[in-house]
DRENMIKE-378543 format. One record per residue: residue in three letters; z, x, y of N, C-alpha, C, O in turn. Coordinates in pm, whole numbers, m for minus. Atoms other than C-alpha are relative to their C-alpha. Layout:
N
  resn    n.up  n.east  n.north   ca.up  ca.east  ca.north    c.up  c.east  c.north    o.up  o.east  o.north
   Ala       Z       X        Y       Z        X         Y       Z       X        Y       Z       X        Y
...
This chain:
173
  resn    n.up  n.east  n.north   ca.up  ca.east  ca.north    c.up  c.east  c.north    o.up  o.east  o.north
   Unk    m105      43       90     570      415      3806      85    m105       70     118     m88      188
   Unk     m88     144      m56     769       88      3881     112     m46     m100     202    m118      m56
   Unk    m124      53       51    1003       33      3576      98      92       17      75     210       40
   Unk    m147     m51      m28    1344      134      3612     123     m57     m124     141    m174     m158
   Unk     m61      16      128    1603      188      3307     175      40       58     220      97      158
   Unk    m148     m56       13    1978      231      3250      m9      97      m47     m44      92     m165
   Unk      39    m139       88    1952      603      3172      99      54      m61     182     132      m13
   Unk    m102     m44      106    2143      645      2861     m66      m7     m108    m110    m109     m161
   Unk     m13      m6      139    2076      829      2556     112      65      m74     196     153      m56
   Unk    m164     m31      131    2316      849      2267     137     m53      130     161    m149      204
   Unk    m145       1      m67    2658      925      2428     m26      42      129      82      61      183
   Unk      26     m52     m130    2486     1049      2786     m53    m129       89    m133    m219       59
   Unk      13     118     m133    2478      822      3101     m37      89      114      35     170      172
   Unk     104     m69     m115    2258      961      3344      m3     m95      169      m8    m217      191
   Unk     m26      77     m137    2287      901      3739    m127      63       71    m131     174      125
   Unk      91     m89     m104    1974      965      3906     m26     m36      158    m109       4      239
   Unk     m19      63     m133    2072      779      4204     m96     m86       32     m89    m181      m47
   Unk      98      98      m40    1775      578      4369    m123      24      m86    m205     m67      m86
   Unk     140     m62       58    1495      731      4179     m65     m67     m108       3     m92     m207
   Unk      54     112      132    1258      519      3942       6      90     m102     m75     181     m119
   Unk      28     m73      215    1347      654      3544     m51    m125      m69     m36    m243      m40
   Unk      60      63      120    1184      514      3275      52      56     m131      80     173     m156
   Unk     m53     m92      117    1295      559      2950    m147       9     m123    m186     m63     m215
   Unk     132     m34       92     981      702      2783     m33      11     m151    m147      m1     m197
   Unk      24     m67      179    1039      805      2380     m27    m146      m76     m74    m155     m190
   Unk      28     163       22    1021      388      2362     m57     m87       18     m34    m206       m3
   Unk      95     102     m123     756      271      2561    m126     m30      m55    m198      69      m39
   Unk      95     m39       66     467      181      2377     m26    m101     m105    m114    m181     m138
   Unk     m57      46      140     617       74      2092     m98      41     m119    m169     142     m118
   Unk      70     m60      133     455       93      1748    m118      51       20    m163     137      m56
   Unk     191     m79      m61      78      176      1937      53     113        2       4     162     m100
   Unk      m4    m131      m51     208      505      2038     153      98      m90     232     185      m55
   Unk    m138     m66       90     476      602      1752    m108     164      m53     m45     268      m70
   Unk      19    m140       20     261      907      1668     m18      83      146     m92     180      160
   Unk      36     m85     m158     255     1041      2032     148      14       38     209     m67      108
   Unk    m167     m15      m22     632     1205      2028       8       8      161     m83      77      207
   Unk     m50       1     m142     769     1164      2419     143      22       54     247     m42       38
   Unk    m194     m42      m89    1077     1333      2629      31    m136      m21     m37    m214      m86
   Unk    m123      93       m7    1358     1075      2685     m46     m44      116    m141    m118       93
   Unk      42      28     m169    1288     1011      3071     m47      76       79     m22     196       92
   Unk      90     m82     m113    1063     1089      3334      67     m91      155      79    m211      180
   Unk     m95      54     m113    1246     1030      3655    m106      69      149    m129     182      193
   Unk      95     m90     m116     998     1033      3961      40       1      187      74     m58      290
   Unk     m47     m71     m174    1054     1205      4265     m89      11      127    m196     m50      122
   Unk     101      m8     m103     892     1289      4599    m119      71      m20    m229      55       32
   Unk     154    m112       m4     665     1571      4481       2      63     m155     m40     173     m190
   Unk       9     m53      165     727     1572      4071      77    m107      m42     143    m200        5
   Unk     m33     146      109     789     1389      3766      92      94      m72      57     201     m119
   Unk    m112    m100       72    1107     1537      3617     m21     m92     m164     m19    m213     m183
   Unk      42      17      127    1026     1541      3226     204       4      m32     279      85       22
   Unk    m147     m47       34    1414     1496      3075       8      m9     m132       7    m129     m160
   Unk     m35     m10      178    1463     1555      2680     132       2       m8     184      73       79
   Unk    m162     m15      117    1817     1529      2496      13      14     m139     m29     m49     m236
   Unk     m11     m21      105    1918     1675      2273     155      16      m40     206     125      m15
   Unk    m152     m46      m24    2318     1618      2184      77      29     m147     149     m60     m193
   Unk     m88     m28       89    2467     1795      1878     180     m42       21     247     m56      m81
   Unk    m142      41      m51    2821     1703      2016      24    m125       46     102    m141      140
   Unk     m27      91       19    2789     1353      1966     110     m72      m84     119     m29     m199
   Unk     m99      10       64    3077     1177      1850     m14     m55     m120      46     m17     m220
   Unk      86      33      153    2862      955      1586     m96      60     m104    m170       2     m183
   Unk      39     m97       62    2753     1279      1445      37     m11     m143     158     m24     m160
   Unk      21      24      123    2684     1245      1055     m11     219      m22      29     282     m120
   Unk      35    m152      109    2591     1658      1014     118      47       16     211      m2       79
   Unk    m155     m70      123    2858     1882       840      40     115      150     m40     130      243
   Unk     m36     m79     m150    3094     2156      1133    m169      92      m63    m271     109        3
   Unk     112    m135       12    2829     2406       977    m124      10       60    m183     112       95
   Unk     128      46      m46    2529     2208      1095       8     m31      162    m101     m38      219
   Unk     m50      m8     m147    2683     2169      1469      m1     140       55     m75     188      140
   Unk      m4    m148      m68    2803     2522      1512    m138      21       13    m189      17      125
   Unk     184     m37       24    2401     2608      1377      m9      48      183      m5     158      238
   Unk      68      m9     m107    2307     2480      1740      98     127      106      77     123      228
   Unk      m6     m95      m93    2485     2778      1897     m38     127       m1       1     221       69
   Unk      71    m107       20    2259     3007      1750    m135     m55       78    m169    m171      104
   Unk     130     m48      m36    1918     3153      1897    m113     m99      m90    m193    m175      m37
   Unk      67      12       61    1753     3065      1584      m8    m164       22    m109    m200       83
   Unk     m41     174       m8    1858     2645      1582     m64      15      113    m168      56       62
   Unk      70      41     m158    1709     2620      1930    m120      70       53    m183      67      159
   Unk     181     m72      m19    1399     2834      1874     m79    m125      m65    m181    m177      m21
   Unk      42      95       75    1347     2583      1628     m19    m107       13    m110    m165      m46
   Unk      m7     135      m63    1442     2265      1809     m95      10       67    m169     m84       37
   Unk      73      10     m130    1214     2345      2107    m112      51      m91    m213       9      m35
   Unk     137     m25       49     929     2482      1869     m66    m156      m71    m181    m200      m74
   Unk       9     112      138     966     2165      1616      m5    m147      130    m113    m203      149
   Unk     m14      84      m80    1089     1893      1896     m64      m2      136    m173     m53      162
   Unk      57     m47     m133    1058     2006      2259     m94     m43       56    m131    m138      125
   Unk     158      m4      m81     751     2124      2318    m110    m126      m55    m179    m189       24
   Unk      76     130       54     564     1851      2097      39    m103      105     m46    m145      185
   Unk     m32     104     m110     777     1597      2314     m90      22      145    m143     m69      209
   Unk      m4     m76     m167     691     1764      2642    m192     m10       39    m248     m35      145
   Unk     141      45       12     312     1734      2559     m59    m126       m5    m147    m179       62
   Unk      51     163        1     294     1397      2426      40    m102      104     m15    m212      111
   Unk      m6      67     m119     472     1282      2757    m138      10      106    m203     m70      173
   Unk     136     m40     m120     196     1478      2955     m94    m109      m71     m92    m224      m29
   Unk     119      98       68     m95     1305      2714      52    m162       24     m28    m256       30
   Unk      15     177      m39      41      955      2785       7     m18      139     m46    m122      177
   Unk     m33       7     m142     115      977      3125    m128      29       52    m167     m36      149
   Unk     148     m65      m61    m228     1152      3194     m84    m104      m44    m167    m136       41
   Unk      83     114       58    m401      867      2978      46    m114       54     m36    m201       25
   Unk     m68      83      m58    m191      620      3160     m27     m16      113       1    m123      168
   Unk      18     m30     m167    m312      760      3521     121      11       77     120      m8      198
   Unk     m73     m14     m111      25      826      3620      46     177       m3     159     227       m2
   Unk    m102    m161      m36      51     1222      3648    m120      62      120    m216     138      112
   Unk     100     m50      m83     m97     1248      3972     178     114       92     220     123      207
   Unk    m171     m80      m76     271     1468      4082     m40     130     m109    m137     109     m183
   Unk     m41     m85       75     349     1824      3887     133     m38      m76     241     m79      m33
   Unk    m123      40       82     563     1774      3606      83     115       m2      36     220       42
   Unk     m82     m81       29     894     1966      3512      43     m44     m123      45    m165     m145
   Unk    m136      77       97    1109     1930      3204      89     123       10      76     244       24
   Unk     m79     m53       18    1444     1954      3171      76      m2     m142     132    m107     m174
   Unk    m107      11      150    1631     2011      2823      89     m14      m10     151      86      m46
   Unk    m106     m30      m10    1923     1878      2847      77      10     m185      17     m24     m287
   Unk     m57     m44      160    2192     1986      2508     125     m34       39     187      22      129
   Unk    m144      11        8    2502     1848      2471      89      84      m91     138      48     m198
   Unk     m78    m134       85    2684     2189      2358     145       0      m17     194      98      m73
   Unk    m150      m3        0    3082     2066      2393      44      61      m79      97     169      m54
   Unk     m66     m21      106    3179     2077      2044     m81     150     m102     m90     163     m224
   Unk     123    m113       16    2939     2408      2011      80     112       29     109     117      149
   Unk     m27    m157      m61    3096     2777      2025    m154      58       16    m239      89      m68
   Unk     172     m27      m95    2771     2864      2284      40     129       96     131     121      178
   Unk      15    m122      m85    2724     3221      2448     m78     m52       77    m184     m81       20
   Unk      75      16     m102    2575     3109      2800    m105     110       m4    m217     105       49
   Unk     144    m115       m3    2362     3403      2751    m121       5      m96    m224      72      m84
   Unk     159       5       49    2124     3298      2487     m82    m137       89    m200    m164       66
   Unk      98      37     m115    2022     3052      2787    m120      30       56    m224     m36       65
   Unk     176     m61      m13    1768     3298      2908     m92       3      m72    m195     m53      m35
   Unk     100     m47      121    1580     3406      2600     m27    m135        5    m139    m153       53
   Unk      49     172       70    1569     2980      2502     m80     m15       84    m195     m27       40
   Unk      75      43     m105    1430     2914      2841    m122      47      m38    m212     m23      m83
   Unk     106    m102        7    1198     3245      2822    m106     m37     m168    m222       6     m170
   Unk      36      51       90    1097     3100      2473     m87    m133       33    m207    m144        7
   Unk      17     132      m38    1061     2749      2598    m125      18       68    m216     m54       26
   Unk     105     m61     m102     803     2902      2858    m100      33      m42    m208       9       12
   Unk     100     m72       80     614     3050      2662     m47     m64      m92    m160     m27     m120
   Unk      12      96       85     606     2778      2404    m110     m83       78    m225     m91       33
   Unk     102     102     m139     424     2545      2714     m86      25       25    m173     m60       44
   Unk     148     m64      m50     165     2789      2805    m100       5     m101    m215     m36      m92
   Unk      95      10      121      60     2870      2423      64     m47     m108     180     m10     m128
   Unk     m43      37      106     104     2699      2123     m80      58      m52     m13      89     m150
   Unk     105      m6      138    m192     2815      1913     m13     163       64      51     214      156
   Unk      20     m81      m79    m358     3129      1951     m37      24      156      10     118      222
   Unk      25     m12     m116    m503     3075      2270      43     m92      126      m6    m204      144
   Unk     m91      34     m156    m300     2991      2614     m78    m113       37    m200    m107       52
   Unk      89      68      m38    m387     2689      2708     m35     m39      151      51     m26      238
   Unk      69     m47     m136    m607     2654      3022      18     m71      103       1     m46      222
   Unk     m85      83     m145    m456     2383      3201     202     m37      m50     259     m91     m144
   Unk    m103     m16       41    m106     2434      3249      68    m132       68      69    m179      182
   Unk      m5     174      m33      30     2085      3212     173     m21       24     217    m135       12
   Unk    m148      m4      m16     432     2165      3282      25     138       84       7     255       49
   Unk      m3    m117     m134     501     2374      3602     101      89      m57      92     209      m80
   Unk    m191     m59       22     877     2454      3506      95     m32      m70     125    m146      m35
   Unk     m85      21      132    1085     2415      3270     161      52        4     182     165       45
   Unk    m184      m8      m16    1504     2419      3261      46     m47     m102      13    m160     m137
   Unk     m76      26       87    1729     2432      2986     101     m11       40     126      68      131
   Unk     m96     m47      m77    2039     2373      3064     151    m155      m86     130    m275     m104
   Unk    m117      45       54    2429     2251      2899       9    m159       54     m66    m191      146
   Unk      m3      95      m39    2531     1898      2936     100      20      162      91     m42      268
   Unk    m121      27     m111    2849     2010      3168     m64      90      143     m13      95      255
   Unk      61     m52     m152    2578     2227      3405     m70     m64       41    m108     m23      150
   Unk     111      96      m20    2340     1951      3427      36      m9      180     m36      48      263
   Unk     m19      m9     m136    2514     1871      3780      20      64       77      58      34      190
   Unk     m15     m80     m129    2519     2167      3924    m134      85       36    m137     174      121
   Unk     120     m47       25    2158     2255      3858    m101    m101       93    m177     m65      184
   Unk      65      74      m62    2022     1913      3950      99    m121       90     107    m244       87
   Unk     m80      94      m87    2261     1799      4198    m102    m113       90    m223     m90       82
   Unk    m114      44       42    2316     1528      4329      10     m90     m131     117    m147     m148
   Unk      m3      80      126    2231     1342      3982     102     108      m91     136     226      m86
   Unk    m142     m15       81    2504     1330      3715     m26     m21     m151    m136     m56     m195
   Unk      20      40       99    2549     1290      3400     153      14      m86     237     104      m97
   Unk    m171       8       40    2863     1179      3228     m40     m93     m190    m115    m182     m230
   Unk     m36      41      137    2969     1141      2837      85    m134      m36     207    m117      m29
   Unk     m30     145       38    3049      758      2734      40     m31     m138       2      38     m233
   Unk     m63      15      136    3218      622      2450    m130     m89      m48    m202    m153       29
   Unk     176      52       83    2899      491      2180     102    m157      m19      53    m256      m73
C-alpha cells in the first residue's frame, strides 16, 4: 500500500500518525460500487487495521431523536453489523486479496459515534460477541478461511484509549 489520505469521515478526523491509510469505501470508483468496503485500512507492522464508521451523532443528521436514540439499543447494532459491517468487512478482504495486498492479518475496528446516544457500555460485549460470530459464519456453514483475526467495537470517545497513540477528534462538517 503506498497511498496515503486525510482520514476523515463525516464529522471524524482520524490521526494515525505515520502510518499509510487509504480511504477504501471510494477507491475503485464505479468498477467496484457493488463490492461494499470499510472506511480505511491503515497498515501497520504486522496487520492491516480494517476501520468502519459508523456516526449516528453527526451534527448533519437528517433522522428523527427516535431514530438516534434506536442506535443505543442491542437490536439497531445487531442490525447495523449484520446489514453493514460484516458485508463491509468482507468486501474489503475480497478487494484487497484480489488486489494482492493482504499479505498481513487483518483486524477491524467499528468505530460509532455514540455522543448524542443514551448507550449502556455494557451492550459492548454481546455487539462485539455478535460481531465475532457474524465473521466466522454468515450462512449455515463457518467459513473455512478465517479472513478477519479480530475484531473491536468500540465508542468514538474510547477510540484513543484502545488504539493509542492514534486519535480521533470530532470537526465541524
Amino acid at each position: 500500500m503506498t497511498a496515503t489520505v486525510s482520514p476523515k469521515e463525516i464529522e471524524l478526523e482520524f490521526d494515525f500518525g505515520s502510518r499509510v491509510c487509504r480511504k477504501l469505501d471510494g477507491e475503485g470508483g464505479n468498477d467496484f460500487r457493488l463490492l461494499k468496503r470499510v472506511d480505511f485500512v491503515v497498515e501497520e507492522e504486522d496487520r492491516l487495521l480494517l476501520v468502519e464508521v459508523k456516526d449516528p451523532s453527526k451534527s448533519t443528521s437528517t433522522a428523527s431523536p427516535e431514530e438516534i436514540a434506536e442506535w443505543g439499543t442491542f437490536g439497531k447494532l445487531k442490525t447495523c453489523l449484520h446489514e453493514r459491517v460484516v458485508p463491509q468487512a468482507r468486501g474489503a478482504y475480497c478487494y484487497l486479496h484480489l488486489m494482492e495486498e493482504d499479505s498481513k492479518p487483518m483486524d477491524l475496528v467499528w468505530v460509532i459515534g455514540l455522543e448524542r446516544v443514551s448507550f449502556d457500555q455494557k451492550l459492548l460485549g454481546p455487539v462485539l460477541d455478535e460481531l465475532r460470530r457474524r465473521l466466522r459464519k454468515e450462512g449455515e456453514t463457518p467459513w473455512r478461511r478465517q479472513y478477519i483475526r479480530e475484531a473491536y467495537v468500540t465508542p468514538v470517545a474510547d477510540f484513543s484509549r484502545f488504539f493509542a497513540p492514534y486519535t480521533v477528534t470530532r470537526v465541524e462538517p
